[in-house]
N, C-alpha and C positions, 0 to 999 in steps of 0.2 A: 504494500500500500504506500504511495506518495502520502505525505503531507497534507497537501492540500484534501484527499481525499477524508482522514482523518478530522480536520477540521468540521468540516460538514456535516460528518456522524456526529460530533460532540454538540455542534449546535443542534443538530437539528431533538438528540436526544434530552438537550437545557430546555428546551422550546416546548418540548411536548411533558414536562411535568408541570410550568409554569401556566396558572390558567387561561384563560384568555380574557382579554379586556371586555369585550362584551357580557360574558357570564359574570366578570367582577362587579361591573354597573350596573349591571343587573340586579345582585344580591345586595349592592349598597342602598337600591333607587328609594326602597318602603323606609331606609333609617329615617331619613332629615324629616319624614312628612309628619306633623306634628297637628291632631285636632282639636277642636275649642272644647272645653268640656263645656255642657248650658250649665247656667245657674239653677238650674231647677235638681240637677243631679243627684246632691246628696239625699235630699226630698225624696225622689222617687226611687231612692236605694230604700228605705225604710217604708215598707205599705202598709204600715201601723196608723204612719203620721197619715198615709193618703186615706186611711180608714175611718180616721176621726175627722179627718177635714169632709170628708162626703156625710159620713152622720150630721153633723154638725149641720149642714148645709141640707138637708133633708128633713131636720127635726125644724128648723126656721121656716123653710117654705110649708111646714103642716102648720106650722103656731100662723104661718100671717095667714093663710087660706081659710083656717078654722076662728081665728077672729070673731068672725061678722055670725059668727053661726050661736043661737040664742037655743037653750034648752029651756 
């Protein structure tokens, strides 16, 4: 084998452990993307609180409905 032949095989075998640029940007692309969280968030982690806010909100519209109602 020349030299030069040599060479060729070495790169060519550097080359194919090292990934390739597409599949690296690839696997970077999801890091940087960064979502809002809403402010409503912590709220609807707890459906306790959204349990009491809906009663709460359903015992009020029977008290104003039943109001006007005379026994």
């Amino acid at each position: 084998m020349d030299p030069s032949s040599s060479t060729v095989a070495s790169s060519s075998a550097a080359s194919s452990t090292r990934p390739s640029p597409s599949s690296s940007a690839a696997a970077m692309a999801p890091a940087p993307i960064q979502t809002k969280i809403p402010s409503t968030e912590p709220f609807l982690k707890d459906f306790t609180l959204l349990a009491e806010a809906a009663k709460r909100a359903q015992v009020a519209v029977m008290v104003r409905d039943f109001e006007d109602v005379g026994i």
